[in-house]
C-alpha positions as CSV (number, residue, x, y, z in Angstrom):
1,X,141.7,56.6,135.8
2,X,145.1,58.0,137.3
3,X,146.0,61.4,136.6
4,X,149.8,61.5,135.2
5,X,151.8,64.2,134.9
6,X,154.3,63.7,131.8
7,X,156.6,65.1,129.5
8,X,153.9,66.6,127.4
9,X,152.0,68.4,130.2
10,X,155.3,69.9,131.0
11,X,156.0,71.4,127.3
12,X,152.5,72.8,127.4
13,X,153.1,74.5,130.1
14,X,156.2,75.7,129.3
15,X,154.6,77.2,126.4
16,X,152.1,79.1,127.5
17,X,154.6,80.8,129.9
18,X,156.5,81.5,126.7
19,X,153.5,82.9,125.0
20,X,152.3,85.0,127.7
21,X,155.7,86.5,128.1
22,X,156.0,87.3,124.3
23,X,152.8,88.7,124.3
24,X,153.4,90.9,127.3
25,X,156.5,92.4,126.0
26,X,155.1,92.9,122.7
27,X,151.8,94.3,123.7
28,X,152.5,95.2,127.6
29,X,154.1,97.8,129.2
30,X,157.7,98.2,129.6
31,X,159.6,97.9,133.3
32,X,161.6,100.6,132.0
33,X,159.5,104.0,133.1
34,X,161.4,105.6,129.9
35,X,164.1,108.5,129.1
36,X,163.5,112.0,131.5
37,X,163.2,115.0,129.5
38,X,162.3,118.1,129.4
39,X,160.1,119.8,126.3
40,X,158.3,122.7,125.5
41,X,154.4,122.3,124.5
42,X,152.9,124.6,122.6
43,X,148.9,124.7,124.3
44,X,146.4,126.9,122.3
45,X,143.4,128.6,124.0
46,X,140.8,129.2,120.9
47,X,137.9,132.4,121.4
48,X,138.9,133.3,125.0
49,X,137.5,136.1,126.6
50,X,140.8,139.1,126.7
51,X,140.5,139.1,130.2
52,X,141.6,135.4,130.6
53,X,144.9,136.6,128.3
54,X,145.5,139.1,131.1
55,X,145.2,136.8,133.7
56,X,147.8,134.6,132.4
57,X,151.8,135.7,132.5
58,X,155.2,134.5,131.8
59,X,156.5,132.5,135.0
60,X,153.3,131.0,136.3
61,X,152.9,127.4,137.7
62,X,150.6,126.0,134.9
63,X,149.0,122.5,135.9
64,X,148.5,120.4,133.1
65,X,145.8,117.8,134.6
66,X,142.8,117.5,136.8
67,X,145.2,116.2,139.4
68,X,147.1,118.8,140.8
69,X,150.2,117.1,140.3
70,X,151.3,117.8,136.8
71,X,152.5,121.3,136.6
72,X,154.7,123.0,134.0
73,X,155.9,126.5,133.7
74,X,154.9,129.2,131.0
75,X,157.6,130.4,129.0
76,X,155.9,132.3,126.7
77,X,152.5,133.9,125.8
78,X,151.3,135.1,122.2
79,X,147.7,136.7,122.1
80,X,145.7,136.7,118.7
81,X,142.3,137.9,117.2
82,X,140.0,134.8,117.6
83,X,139.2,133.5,114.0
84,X,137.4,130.6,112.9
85,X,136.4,128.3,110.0
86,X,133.2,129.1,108.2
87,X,131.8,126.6,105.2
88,X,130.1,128.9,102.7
89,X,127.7,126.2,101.1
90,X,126.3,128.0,98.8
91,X,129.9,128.9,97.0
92,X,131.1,125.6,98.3
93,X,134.5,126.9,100.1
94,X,135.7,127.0,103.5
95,X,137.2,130.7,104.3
96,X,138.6,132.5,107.6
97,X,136.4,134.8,109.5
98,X,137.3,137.0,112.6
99,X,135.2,136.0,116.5
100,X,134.1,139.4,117.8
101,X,135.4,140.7,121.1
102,X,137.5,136.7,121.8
103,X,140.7,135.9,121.6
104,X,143.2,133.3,120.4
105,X,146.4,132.5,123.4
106,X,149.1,130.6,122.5
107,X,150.8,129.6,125.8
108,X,154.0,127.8,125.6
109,X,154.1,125.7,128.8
110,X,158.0,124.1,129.9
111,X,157.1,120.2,131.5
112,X,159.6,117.8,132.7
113,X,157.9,114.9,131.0
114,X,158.8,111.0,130.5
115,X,159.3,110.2,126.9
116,X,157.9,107.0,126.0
117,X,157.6,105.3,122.3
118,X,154.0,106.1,122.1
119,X,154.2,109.5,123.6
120,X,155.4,112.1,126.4
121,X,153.5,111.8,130.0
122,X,153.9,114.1,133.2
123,X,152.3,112.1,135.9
124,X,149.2,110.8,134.4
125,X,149.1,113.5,131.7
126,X,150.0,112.2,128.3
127,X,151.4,115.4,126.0
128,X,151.0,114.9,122.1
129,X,149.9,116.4,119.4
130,X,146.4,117.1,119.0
131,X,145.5,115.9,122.5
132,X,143.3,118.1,125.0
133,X,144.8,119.2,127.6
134,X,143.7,121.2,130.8
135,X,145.1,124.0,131.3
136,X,144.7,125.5,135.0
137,X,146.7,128.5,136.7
138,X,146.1,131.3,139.4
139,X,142.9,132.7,138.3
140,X,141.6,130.7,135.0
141,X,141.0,127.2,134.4
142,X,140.8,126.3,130.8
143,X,141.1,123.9,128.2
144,X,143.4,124.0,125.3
145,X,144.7,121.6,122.6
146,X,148.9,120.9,122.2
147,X,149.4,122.3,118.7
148,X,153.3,121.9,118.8
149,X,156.4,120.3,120.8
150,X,159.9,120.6,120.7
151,X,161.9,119.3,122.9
152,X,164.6,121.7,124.9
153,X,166.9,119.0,126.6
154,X,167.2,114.9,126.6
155,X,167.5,114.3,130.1
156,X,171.0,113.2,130.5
């Protein structure tokens, strides 16, 4: 039996190509690496030791991943009394209650970040919401979670 290529081979071919394509933009990457930026992320340090708070000050190089590569700057520090959340289940309720001798840092860390539609990334760091995030500077190396970003300029 002799193997012919015809007309229909050709149109199946044709639409796998079209297929794979479609699905590649739709669940693929992009080519385009995404809009530069630069944002401010909000990192908080929950029941450190008040040491640690000293260590850390306005205008240090803050890396942001295990890497070494993606670094930030801290703009701004605010130092709380560690509390935490305590169930009760006797009464049932959730209530507030203070962690002797730690402390709560809010660092507020300045990145130059891509902005993509799923998220911001410096380097191989991604920076949303919720997400863990090391946190690593001359004398401490913690890890905090990004409770809030706003972004400070678009990039243009």
């Amino acid at each position: 039996m002799k193997n012919k290529w015809t007309v229909i081979d050709t149109l199946i071919v044709l639409a796998v190509i079209v297929v794979g394509v479609v699905l590649f933009k739709v669940f693929g990457g992009s080519v385009d690496a995404g809009a530069k930026t630069t944002i401010e992320a909000v990192v908080m340090l929950s029941e450190q030791e008040p040491h640690i708070a000293d260590a850390i000050e306005v205008g240090d190089k803050i890396t942001v991943s295990l890497t070494e590569k993606d670094a930030g700057v801290l703009r701004d520090i605010k130092v709380e009394d560690a509390k935490k959340m305590v169930f009760n289940s006797v009464e049932g309720v959730h209530y507030e209650t203070a962690v002797t001798g730690k402390v709560d840092i809010y660092a507020t860390v300045e990145l130059d970040v891509t902005e993509s539609d799923l998220a911001y990334s410096t380097g191989s760091t991604f920076v949303k919401v919720g997400e863990k995030m090391p946190f690593r500077g001359k004398g401490f190396a913690l890890e905090g979670y990004v409770i809030e970003i706003n972004e400070v300029s678009d990039g243009e």
